[in-house]
C-alpha positions as CSV (number, residue, x, y, z in Angstrom):
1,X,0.0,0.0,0.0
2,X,1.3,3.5,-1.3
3,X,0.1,6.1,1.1
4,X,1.5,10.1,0.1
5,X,0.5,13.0,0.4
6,X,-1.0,15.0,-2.8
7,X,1.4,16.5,-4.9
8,X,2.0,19.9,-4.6
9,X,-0.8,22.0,-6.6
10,X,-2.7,19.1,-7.6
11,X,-7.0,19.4,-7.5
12,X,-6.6,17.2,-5.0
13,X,-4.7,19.8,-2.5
14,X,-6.8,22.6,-3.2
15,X,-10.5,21.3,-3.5
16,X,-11.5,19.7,-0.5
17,X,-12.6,16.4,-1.4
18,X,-16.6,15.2,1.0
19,X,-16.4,12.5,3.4
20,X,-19.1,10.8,2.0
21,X,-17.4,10.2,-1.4
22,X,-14.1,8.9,0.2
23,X,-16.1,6.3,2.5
24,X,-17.6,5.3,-0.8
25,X,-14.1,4.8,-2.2
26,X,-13.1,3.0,0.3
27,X,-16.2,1.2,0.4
28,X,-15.1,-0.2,-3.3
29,X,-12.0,-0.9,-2.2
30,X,-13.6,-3.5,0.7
31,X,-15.4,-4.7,-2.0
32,X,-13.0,-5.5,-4.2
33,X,-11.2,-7.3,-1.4
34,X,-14.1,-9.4,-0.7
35,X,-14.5,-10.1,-4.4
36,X,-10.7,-11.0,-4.7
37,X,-11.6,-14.6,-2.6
38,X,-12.4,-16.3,-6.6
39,X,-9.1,-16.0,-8.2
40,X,-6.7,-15.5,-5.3
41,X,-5.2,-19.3,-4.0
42,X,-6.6,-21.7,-1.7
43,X,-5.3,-21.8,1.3
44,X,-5.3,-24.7,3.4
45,X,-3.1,-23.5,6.2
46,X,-3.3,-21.3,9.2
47,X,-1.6,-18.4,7.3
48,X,0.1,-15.0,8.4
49,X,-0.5,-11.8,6.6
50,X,1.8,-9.0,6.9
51,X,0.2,-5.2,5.7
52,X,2.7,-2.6,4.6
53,X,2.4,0.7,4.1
54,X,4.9,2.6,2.0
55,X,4.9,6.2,2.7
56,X,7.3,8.7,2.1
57,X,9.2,10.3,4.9
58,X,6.7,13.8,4.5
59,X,4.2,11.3,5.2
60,X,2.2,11.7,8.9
61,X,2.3,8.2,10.4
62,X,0.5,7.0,13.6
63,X,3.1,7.4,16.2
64,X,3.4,4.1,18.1
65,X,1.4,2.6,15.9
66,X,3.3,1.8,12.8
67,X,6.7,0.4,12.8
68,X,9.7,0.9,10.2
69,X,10.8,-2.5,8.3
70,X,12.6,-3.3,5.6
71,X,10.8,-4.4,2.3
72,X,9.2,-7.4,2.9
73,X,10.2,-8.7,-1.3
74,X,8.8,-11.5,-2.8
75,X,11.0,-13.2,-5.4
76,X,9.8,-12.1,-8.6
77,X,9.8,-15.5,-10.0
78,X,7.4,-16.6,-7.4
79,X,4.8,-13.6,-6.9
80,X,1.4,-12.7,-8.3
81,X,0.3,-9.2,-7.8
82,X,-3.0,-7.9,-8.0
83,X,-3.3,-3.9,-8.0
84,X,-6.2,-2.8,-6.5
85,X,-8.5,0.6,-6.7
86,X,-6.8,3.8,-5.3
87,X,-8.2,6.8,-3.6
88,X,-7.3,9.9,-2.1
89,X,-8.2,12.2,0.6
90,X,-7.5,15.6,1.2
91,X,-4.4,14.8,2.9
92,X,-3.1,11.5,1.5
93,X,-3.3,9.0,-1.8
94,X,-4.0,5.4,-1.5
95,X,-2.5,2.6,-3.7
96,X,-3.3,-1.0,-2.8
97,X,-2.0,-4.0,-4.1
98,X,-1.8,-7.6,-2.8
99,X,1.6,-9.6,-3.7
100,X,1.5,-13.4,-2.8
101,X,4.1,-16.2,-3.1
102,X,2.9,-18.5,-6.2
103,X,5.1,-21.9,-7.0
104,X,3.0,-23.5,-9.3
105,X,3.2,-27.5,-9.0
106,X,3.8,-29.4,-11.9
């Protein structure tokens, strides 16, 4: 997940965007995450999921509440990615993707 702020002297920083049409953005974007369970893998296993959030360093982060990390890189050889909807607010953009491990079986 890419989360920025608007560029400088974009629409987006100088028309205040409504709170009802960014909940229906990210109402979409739940959606589309529900939706995502008929081509996205099986998986059999209890399973860990890790959510990151790439921001950059202008970016106003939850203090205490998120954590730096490195990259968390799937091989390229091995990884599906699925970009998802994007949205912005007044203060930041969204980007979404999920990236997950594929090693097809022969």
């Amino acid at each position: 997940m890419l989360v920025d702020p608007p560029p400088e002297g974009s629409a987006e920083s100088r028309a205040p965007k409504p709170e009802t049409e960014i909940q229906s953005e990210i109402r979409a974007i739940l959606k589309q995450i529900i939706s995502m369970v008929t081509y996205l893998p099986v998986i059999q296993e209890p399973t860990v999921f890790n959510i990151l959030a790439y921001t950059s360093d202008s970016a106003d982060v939850p203090a205490g509440e998120w954590v730096d990390t490195d990259p968390l890189a799937i091989e390229a050889s091995k990884s599906q990615q699925v970009k998802m909807r994007s949205f912005s607010t007044d203060i930041h953009r969204i980007e979404a993707m999920v990236a997950y491990r594929y090693d097809e079986e022969n």
